[in-house]
Each structure stands twice: as structure tokens, then as C-alpha cells.
C-alpha positions in Angstrom: 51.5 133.1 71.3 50.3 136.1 69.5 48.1 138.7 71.6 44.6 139.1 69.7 44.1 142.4 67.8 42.1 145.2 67.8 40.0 143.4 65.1 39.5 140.2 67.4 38.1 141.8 69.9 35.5 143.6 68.2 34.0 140.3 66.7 34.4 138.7 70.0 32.7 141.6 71.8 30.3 141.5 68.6 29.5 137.4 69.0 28.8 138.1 72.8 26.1 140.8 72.2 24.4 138.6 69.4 24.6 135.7 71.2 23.1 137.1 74.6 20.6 139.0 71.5 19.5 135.5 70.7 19.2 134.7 74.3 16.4 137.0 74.6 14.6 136.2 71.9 14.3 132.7 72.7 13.7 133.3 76.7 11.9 135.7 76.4 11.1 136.7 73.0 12.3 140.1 73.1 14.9 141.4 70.5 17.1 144.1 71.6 18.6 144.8 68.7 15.7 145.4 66.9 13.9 147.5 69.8 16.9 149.6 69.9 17.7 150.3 66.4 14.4 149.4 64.7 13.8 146.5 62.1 15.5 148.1 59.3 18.9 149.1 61.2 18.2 145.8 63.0 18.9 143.8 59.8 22.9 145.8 59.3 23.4 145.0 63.0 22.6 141.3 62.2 25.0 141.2 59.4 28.1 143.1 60.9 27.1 140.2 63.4 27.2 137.3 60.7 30.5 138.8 59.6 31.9 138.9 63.3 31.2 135.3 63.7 33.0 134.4 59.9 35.9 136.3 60.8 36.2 134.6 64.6 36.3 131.3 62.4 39.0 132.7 60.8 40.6 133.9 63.7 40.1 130.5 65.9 42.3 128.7 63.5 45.0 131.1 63.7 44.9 131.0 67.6 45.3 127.0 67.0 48.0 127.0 65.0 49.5 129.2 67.4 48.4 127.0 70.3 50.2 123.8 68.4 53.4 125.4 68.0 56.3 125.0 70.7 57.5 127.8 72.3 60.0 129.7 70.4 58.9 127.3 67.3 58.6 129.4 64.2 55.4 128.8 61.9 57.4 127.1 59.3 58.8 124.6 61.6 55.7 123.4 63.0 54.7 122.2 59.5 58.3 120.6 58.5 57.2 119.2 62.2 53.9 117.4 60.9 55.2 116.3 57.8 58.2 114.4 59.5 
């Protein structure tokens, strides 16, 4: 199975920090984003965010595939595999 990048782990760290962001806010509404890096820096956070949670879509179907594939089992051969 392939060990997850640098990359991956940003957006996961990223996806954890929004979603315990979101958290707050409906708890407690309280936005820590926004009370640390004000409304306008708030929004940039929120995208970087949004693009941390479209590339961990990306990335979850890579770790499937992975995760479908016998060990040893080349990509190629998985889908020869399927289609047999």
C-alpha cells in the first residue's frame, strides 16, 4: 500500500482543524478562524480548507484502489482483474 505524502497530510491536518472550526461554531458559536486571523484572512483560510477537502476526495480513491489491490498486485492487474 502506498505511504500518504507530504501533501495528504496537510489536507488531512487541514480537514481536522476546519472540522473541529465548525465544531465551534455550531456548539458554541465561536469561530476561531476568524478570531485569529480576522474576517478577511478568515475567508483564504476557508478556501485553502475547501481545497483540502477536494483534494482528500481525490486522495481517498487513490488509497481505495490501493486497498482493492492484492498484495504484490500491480495497478494494471487489478483492472484486467475486474474486467475478467
Amino acid at each position: 500500500m502506498t505511504r500518504l505524502n507530504w501533501l495528504d497530510w496537510t489536507a488531512f491536518v487541514l480537514l481536522i482543524v476546519g472540522g473541529l472550526n465548525w465544531g465551534l461554531v455550531g456548539f458554541f458559536n465561536f469561530n476561531l478562524v476568524t478570531a485569529i486571523f480576522g474576517a478577511a484572512f478568515g475567508g483564504v483560510i476557508f478556501a485553502i480548507v475547501g481545497l483540502a477537502a477536494i483534494y482528500s476526495i481525490y486522495s481517498l480513491t487513490k488509497v481505495g484502489t490501493m486497498a482493492q489491490m492484492r498484495p504484490g498486485e500491480k495497478k494494471d492487474e487489478t483492472h484486467m482483474r475486474r474486467a475478467a
